[in-house]
C-alpha positions as CSV (number, residue, x, y, z in Angstrom):
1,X,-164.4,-158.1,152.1
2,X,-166.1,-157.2,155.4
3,X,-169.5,-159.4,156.1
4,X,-171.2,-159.3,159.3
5,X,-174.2,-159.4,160.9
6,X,-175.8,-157.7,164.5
7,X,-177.8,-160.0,167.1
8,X,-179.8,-157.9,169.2
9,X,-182.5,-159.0,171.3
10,X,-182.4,-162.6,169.5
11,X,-183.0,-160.2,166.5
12,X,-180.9,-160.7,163.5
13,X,-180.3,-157.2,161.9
14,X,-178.6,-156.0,158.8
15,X,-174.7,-154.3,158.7
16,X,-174.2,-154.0,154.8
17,X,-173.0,-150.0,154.8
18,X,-172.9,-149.4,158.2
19,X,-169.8,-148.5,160.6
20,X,-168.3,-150.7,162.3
21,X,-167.3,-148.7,165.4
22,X,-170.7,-147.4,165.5
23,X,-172.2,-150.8,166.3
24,X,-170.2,-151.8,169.1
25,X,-172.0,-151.5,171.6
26,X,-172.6,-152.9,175.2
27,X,-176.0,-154.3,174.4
28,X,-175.4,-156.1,171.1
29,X,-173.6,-159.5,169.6
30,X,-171.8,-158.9,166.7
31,X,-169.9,-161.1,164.2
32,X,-167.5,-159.5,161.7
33,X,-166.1,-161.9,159.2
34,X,-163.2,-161.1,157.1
35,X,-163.0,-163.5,154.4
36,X,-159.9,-162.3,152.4
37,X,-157.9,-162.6,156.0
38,X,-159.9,-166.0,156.8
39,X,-160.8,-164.2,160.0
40,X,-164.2,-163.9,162.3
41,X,-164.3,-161.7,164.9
42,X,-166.5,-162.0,167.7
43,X,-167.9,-158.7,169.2
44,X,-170.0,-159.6,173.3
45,X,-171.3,-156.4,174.5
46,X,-171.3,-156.8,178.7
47,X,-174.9,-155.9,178.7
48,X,-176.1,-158.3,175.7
49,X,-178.7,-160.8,176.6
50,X,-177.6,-164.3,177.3
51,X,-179.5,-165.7,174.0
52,X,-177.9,-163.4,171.9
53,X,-174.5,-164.4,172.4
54,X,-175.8,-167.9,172.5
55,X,-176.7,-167.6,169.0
56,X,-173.8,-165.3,168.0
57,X,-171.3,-167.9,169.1
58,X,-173.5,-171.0,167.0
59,X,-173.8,-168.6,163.9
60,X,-169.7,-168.1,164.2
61,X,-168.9,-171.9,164.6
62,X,-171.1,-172.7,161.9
63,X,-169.5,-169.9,159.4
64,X,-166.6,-170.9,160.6
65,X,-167.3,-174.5,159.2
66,X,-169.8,-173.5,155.9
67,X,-167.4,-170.6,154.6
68,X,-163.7,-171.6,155.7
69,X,-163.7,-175.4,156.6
70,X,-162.6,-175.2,160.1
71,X,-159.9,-173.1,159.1
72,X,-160.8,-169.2,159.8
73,X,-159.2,-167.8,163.1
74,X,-161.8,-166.8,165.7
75,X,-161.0,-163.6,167.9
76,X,-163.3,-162.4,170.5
77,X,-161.0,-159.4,171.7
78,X,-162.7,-156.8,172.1
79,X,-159.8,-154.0,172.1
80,X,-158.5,-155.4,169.3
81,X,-161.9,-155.2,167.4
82,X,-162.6,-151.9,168.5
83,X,-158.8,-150.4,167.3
84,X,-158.8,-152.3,164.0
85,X,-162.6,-151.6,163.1
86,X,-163.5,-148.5,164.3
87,X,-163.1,-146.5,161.3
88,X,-164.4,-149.4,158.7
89,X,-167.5,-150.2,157.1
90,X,-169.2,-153.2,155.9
91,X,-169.3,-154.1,152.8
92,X,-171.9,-156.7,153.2
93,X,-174.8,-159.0,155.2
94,X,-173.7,-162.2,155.4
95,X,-176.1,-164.3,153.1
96,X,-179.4,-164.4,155.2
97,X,-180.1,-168.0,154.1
98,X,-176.4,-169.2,155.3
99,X,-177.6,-166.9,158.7
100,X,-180.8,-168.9,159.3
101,X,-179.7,-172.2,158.2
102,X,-177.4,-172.2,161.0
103,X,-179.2,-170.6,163.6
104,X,-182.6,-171.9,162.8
């Protein structure tokens, strides 16, 4: 299952539905997490604010450690994520209380 959740402008925004390839974008954080595959994928558009992928990178350590134990693979390649995702859509928001427990 595809979770994920969008950090723009220090905003936290909701994914469930949406298409992947549509949200990548230069002025946005995103963090896909594949949780069948024990994979989180790190999207850093070149225009997103400093904050934002200050909090995208915190939320993704502390899934990381809350869902998979240290164990997930982290990828933060942005060709791959735009050829592997471009055509998908997420199934899900990650849990909003898992989201703000971590980032405060």
């Amino acid at each position: 299952m595809l979770m994920g959740v969008l950090i723009k402008n220090t905003n936290v925004e909701s994914v469930k539905g949406k298409n992947i390839g549509e949200l990548l974008k230069d002025d946005v954080c995103l963090l896909i997490v594949d949780d069948t595959a024990s994979i989180i994928y790190i999207w850093v558009g070149q225009k997103a604010n400093v904050k934002d992928k200050f909090i995208i990178s915190r939320l993704a350590h502390g899934i990381n450690s809350k869902m998979f134990g240290m164990a997930a693979k982290v990828s933060q390649n942005a060709n791959d994520i735009q050829e592997k995702f471009n055509e998908k859509i997420f199934d899900d928001d990650l849990p909003s209380d898992l989201v703000f427990e971590i980032i405060g």
